[in-house]
PDB file of N, CA, C and O in Angstrom:
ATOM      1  N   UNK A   1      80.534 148.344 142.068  1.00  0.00           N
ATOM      2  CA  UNK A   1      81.636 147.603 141.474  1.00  0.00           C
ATOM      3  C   UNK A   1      81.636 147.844 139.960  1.00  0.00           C
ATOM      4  O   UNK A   1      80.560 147.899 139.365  1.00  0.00           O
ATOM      5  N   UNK A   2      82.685 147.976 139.379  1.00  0.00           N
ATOM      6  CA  UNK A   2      82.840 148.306 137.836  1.00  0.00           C
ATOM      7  C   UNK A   2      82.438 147.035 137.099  1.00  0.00           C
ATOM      8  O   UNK A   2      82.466 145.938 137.658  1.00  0.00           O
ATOM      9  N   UNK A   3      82.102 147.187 135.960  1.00  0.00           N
ATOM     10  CA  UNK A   3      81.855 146.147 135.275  1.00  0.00           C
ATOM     11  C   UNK A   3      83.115 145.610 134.025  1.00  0.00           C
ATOM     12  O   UNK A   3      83.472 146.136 132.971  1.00  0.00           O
ATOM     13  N   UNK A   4      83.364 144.875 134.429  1.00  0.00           N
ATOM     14  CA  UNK A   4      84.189 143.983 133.616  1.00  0.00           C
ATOM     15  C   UNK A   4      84.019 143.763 132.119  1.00  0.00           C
ATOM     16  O   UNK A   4      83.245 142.881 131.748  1.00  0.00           O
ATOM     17  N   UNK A   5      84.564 144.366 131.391  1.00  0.00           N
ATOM     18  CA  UNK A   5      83.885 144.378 129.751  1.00  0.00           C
ATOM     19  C   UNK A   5      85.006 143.087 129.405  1.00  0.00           C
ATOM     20  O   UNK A   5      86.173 143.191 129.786  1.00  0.00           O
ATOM     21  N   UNK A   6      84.531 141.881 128.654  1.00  0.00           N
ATOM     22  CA  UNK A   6      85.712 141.017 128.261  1.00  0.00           C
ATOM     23  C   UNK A   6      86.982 141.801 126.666  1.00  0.00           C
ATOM     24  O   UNK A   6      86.722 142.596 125.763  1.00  0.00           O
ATOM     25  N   UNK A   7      88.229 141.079 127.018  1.00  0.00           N
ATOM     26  CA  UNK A   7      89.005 141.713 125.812  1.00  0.00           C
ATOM     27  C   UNK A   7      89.189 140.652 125.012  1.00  0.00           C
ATOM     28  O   UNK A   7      88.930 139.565 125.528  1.00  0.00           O
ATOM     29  N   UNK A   8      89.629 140.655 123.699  1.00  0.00           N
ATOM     30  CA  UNK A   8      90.122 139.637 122.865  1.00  0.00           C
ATOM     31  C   UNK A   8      90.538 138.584 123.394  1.00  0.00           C
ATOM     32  O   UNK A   8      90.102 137.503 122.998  1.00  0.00           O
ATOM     33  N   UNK A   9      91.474 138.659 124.405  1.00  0.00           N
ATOM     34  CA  UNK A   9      91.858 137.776 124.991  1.00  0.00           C
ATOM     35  C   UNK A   9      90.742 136.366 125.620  1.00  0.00           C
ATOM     36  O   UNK A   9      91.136 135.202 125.690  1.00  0.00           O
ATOM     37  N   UNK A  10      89.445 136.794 125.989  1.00  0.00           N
ATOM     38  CA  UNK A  10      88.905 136.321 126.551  1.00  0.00           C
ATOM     39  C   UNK A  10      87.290 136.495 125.743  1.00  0.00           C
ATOM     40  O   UNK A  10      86.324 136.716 126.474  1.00  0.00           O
ATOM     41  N   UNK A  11      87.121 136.405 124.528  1.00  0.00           N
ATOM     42  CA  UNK A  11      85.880 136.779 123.580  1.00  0.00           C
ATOM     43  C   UNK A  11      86.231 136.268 122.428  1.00  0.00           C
ATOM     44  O   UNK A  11      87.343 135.803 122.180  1.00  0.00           O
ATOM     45  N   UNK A  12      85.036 136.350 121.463  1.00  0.00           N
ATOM     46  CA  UNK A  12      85.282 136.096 120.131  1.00  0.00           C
ATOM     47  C   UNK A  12      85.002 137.203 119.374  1.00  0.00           C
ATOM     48  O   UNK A  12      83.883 137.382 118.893  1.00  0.00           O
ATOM     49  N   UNK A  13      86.083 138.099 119.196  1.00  0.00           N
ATOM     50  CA  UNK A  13      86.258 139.473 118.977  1.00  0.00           C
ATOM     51  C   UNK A  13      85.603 138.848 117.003  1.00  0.00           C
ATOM     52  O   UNK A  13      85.475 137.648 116.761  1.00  0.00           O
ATOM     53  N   UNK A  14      85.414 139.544 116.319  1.00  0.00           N
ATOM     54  CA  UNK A  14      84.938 138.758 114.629  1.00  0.00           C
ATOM     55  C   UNK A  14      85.856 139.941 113.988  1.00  0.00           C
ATOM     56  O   UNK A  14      86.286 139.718 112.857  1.00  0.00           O
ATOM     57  N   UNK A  15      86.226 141.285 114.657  1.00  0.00           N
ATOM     58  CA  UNK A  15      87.442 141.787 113.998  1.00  0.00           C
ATOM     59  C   UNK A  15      88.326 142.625 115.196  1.00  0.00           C
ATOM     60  O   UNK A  15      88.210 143.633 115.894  1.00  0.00           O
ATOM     61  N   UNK A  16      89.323 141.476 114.945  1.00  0.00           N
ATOM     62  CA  UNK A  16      90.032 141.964 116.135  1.00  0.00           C
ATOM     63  C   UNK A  16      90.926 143.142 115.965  1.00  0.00           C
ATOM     64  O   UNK A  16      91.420 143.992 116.706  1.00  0.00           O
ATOM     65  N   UNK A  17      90.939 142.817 114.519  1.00  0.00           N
ATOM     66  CA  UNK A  17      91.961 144.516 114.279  1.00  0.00           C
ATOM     67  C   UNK A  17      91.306 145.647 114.043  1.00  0.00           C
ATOM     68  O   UNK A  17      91.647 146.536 113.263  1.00  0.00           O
ATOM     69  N   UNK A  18      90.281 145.607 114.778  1.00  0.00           N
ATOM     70  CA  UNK A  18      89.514 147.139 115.120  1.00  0.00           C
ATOM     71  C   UNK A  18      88.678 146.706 116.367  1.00  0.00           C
ATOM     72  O   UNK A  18      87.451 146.712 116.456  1.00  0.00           O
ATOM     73  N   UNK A  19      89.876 146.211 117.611  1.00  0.00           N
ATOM     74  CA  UNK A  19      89.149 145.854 118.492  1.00  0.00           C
ATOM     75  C   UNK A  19      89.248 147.370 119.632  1.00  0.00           C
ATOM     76  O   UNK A  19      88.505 147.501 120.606  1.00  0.00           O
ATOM     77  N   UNK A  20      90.037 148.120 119.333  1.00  0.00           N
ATOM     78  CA  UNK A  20      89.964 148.871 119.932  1.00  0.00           C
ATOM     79  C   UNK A  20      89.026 150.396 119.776  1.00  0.00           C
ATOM     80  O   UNK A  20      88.830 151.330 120.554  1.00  0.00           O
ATOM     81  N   UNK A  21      88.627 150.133 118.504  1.00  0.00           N
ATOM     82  CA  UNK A  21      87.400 150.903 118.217  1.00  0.00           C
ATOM     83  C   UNK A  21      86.252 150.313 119.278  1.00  0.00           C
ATOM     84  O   UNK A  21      85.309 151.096 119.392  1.00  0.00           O
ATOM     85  N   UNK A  22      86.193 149.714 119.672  1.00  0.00           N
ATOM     86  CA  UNK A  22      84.685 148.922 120.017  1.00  0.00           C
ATOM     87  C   UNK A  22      84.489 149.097 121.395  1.00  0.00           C
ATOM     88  O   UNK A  22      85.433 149.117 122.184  1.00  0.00           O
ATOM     89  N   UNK A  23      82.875 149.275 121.855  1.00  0.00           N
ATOM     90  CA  UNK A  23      82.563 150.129 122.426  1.00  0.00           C
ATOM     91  C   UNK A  23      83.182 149.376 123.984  1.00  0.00           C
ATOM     92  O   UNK A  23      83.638 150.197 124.781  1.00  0.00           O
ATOM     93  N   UNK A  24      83.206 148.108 124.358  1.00  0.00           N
ATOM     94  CA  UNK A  24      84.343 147.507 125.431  1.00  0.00           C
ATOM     95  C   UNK A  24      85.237 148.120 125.440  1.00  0.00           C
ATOM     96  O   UNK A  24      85.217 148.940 126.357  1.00  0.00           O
ATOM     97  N   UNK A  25      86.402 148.162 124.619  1.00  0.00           N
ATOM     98  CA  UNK A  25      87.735 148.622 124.766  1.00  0.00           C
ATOM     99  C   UNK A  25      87.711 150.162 124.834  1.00  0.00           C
ATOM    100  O   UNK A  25      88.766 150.674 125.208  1.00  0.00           O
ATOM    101  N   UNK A  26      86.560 151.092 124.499  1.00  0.00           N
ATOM    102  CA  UNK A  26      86.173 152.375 124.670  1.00  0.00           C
ATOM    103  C   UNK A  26      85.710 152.745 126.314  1.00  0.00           C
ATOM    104  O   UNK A  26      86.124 153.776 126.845  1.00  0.00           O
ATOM    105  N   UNK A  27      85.165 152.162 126.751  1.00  0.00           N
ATOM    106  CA  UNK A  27      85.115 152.386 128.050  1.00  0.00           C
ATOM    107  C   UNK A  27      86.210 151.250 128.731  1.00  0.00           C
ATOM    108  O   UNK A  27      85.497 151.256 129.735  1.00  0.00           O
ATOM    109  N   UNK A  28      86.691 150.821 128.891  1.00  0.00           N
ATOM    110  CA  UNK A  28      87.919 150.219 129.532  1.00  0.00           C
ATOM    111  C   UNK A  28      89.057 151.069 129.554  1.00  0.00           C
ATOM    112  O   UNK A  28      89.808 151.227 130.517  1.00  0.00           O
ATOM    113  N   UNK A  29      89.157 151.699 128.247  1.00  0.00           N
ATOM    114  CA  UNK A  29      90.030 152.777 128.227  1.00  0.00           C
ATOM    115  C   UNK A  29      90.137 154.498 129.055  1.00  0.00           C
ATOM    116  O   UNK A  29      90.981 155.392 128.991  1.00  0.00           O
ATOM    117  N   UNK A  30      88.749 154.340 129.846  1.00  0.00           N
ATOM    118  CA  UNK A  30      88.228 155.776 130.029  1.00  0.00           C
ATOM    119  C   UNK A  30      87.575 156.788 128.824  1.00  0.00           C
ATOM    120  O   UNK A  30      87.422 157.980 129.092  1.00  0.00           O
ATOM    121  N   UNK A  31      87.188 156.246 127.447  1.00  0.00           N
ATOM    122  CA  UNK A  31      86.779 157.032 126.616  1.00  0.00           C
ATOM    123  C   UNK A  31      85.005 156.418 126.746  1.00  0.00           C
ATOM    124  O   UNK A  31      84.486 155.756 125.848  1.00  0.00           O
ATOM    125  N   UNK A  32      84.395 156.749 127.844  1.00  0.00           N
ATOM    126  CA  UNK A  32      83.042 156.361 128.030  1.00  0.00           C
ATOM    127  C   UNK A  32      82.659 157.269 126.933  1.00  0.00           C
ATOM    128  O   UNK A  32      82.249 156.662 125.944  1.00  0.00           O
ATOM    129  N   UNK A  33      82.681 158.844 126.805  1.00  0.00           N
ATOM    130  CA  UNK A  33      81.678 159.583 126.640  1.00  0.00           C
ATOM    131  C   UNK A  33      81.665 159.500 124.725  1.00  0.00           C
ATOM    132  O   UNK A  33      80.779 160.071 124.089  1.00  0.00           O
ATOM    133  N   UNK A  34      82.891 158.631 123.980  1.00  0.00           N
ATOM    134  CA  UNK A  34      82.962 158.523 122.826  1.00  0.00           C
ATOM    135  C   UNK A  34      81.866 156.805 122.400  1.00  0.00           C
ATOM    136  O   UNK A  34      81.285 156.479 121.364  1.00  0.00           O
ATOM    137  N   UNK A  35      81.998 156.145 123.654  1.00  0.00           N
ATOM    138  CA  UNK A  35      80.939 155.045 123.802  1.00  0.00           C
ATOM    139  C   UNK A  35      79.834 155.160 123.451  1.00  0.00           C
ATOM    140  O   UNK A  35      79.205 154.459 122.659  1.00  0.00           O
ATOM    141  N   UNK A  36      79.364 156.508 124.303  1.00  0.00           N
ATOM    142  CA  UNK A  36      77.680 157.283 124.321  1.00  0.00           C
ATOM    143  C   UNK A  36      77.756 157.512 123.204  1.00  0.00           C
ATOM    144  O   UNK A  36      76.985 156.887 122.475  1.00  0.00           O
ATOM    145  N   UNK A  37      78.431 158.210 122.755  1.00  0.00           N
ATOM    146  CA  UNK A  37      78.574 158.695 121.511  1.00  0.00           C
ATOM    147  C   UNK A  37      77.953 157.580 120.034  1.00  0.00           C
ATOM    148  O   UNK A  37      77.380 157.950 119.008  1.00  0.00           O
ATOM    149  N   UNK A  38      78.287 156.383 120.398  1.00  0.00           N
ATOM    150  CA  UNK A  38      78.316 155.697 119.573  1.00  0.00           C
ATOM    151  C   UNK A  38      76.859 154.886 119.276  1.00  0.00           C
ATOM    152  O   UNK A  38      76.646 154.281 118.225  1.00  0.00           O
ATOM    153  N   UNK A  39      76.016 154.972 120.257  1.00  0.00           N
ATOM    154  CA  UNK A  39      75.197 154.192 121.154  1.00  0.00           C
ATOM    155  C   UNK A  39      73.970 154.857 121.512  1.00  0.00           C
ATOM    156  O   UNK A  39      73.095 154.273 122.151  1.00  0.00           O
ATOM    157  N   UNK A  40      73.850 156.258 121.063  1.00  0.00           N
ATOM    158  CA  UNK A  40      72.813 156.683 121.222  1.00  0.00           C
ATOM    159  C   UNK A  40      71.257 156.524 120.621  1.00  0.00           C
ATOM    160  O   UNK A  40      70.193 156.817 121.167  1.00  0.00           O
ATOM    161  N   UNK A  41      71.522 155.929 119.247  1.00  0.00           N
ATOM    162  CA  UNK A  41      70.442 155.184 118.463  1.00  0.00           C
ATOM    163  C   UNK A  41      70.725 153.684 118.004  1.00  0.00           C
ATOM    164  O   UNK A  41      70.888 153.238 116.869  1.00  0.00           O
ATOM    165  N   UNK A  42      70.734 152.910 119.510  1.00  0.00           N
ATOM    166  CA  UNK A  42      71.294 151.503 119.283  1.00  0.00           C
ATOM    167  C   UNK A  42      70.433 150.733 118.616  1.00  0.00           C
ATOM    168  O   UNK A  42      69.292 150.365 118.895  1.00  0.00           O
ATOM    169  N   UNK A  43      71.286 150.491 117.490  1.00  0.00           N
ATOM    170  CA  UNK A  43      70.765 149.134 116.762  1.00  0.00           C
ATOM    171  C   UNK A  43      71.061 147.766 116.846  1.00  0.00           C
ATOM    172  O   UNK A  43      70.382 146.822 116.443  1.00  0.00           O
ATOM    173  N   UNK A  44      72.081 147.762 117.379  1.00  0.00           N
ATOM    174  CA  UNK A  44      72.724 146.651 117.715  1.00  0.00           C
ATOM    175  C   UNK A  44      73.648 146.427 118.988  1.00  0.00           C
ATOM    176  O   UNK A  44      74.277 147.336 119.530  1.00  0.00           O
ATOM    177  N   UNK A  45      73.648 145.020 119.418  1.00  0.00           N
ATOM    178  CA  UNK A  45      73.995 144.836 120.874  1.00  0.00           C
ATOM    179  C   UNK A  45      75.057 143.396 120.394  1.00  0.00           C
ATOM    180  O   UNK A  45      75.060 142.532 119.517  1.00  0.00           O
ATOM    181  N   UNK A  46      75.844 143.775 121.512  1.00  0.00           N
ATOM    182  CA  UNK A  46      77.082 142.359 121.477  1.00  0.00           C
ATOM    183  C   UNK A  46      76.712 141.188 122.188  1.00  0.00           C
ATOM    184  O   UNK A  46      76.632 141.155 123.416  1.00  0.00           O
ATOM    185  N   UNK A  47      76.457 140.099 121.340  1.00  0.00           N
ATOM    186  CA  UNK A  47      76.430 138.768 122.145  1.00  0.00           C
ATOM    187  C   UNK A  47      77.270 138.798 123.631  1.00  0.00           C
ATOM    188  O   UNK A  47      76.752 138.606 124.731  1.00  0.00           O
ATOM    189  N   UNK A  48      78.780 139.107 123.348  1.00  0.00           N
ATOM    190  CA  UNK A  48      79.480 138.402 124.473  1.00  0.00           C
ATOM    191  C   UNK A  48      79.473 139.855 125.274  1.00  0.00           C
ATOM    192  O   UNK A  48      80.051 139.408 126.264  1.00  0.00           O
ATOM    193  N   UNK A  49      79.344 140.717 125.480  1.00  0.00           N
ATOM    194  CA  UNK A  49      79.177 141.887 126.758  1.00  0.00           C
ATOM    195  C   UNK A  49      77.803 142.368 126.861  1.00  0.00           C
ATOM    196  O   UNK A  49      77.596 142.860 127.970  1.00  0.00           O
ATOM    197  N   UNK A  50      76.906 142.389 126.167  1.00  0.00           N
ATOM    198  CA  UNK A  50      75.591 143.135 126.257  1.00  0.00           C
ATOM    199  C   UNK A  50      75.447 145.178 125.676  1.00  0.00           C
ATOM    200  O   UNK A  50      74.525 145.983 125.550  1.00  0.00           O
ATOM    201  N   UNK A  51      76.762 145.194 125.515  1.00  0.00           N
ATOM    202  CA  UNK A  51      77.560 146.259 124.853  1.00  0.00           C
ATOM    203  C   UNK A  51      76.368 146.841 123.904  1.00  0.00           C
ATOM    204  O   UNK A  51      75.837 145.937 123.259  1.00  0.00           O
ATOM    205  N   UNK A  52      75.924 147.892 123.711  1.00  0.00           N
ATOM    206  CA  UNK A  52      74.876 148.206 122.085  1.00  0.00           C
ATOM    207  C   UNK A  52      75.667 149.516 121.777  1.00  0.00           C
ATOM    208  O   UNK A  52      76.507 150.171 122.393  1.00  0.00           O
ATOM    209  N   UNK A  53      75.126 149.611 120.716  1.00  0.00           N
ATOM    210  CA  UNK A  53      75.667 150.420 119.683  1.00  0.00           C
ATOM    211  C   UNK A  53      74.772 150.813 118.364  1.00  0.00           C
ATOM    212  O   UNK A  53      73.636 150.356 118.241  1.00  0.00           O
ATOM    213  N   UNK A  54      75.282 151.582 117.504  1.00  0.00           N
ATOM    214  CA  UNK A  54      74.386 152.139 116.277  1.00  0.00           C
ATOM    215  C   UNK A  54      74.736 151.357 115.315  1.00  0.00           C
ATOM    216  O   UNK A  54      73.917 150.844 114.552  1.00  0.00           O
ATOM    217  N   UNK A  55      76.492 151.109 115.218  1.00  0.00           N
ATOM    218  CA  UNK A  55      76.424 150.395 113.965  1.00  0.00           C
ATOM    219  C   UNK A  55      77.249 148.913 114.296  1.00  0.00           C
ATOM    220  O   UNK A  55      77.965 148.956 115.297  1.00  0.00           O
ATOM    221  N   UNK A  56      77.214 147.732 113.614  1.00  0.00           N
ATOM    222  CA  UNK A  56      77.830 146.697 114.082  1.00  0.00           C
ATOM    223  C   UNK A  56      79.288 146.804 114.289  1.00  0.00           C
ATOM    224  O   UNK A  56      79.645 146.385 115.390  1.00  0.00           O
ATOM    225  N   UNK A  57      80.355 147.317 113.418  1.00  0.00           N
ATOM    226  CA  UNK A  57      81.470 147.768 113.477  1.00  0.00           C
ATOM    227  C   UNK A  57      81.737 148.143 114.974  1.00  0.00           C
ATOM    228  O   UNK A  57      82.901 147.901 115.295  1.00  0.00           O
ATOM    229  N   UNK A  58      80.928 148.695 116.021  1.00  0.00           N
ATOM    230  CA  UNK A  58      81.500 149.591 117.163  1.00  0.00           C
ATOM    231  C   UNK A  58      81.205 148.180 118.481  1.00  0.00           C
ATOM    232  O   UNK A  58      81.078 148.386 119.688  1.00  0.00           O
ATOM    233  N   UNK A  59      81.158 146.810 117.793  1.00  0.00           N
ATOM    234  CA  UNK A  59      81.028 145.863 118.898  1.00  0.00           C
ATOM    235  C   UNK A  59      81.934 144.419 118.317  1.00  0.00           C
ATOM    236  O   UNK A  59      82.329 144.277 117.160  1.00  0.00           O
ATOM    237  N   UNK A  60      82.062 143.762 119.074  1.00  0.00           N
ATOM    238  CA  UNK A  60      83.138 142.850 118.860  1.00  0.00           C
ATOM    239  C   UNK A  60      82.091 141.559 118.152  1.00  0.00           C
ATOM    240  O   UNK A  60      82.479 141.061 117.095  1.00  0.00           O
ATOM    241  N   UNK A  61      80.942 141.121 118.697  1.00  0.00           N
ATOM    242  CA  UNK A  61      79.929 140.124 118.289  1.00  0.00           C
ATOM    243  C   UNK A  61      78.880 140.673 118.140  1.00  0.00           C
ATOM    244  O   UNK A  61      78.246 140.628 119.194  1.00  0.00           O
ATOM    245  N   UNK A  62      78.143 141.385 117.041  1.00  0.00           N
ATOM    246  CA  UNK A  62      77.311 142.409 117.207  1.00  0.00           C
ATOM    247  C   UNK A  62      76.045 140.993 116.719  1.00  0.00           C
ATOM    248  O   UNK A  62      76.152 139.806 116.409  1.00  0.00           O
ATOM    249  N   UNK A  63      75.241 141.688 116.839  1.00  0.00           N
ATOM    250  CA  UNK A  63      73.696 140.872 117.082  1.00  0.00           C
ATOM    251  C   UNK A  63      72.639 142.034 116.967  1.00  0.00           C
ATOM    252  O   UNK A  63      72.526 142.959 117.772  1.00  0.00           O
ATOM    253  N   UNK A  64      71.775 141.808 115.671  1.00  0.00           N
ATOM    254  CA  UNK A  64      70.587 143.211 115.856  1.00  0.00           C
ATOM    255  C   UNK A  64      69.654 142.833 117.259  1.00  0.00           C
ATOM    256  O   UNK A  64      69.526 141.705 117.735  1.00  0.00           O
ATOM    257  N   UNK A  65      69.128 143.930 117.706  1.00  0.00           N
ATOM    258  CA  UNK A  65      68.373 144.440 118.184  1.00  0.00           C
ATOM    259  C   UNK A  65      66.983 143.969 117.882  1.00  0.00           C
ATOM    260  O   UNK A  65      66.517 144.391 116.823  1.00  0.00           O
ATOM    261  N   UNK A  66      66.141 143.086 118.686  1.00  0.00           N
ATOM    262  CA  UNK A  66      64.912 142.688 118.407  1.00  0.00           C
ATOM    263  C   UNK A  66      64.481 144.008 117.664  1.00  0.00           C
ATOM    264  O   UNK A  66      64.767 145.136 118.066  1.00  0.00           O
ATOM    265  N   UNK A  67      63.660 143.684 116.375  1.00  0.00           N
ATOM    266  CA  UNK A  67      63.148 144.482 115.461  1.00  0.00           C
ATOM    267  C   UNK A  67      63.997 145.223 114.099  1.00  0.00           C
ATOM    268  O   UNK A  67      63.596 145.809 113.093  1.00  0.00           O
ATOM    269  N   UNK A  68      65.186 144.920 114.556  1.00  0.00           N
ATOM    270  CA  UNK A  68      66.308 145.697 113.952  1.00  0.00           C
ATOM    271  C   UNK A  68      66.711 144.899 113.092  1.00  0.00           C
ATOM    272  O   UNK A  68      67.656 145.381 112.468  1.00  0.00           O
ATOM    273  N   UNK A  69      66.376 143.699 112.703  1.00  0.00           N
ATOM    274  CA  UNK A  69      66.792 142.721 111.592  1.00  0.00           C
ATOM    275  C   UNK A  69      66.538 142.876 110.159  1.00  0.00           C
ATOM    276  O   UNK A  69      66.925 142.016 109.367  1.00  0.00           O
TER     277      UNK A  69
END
């Protein structure tokens, strides 16, 4: 079963006008492999999807990474 990434609609996006940069709306869209892309030296992970990423910008509620603070 696919996993359900939440959208603005249903999150507390902190910038919603670059919600479509972010790595949810990147794979929702079919652009997984620009996701990976983003995510390969994750520093940071999204409170509300579990979403990680390199830089906070590429997640809607970003949160460091135990150690990453």
């Amino acid at each position: 079963m696919a996993r359900k990434y939440p959208t603005t609609e249903d999150n507390l996006c902190t910038n919603a006008a670059e919600h479509g940069t972010h790595i949810c709306s990147l794979i929702a869209s079919g652009r997984a492999d620009e996701a990976r892309n983003r995510s390969r030296k994750a520093r940071f992970a999204c409170f509300n999807c579990g979403a990680r990423a390199d830089e906070e910008k590429s997640l809607c509620n970003p949160t460091p990474l135990a150690g990453e603070a």
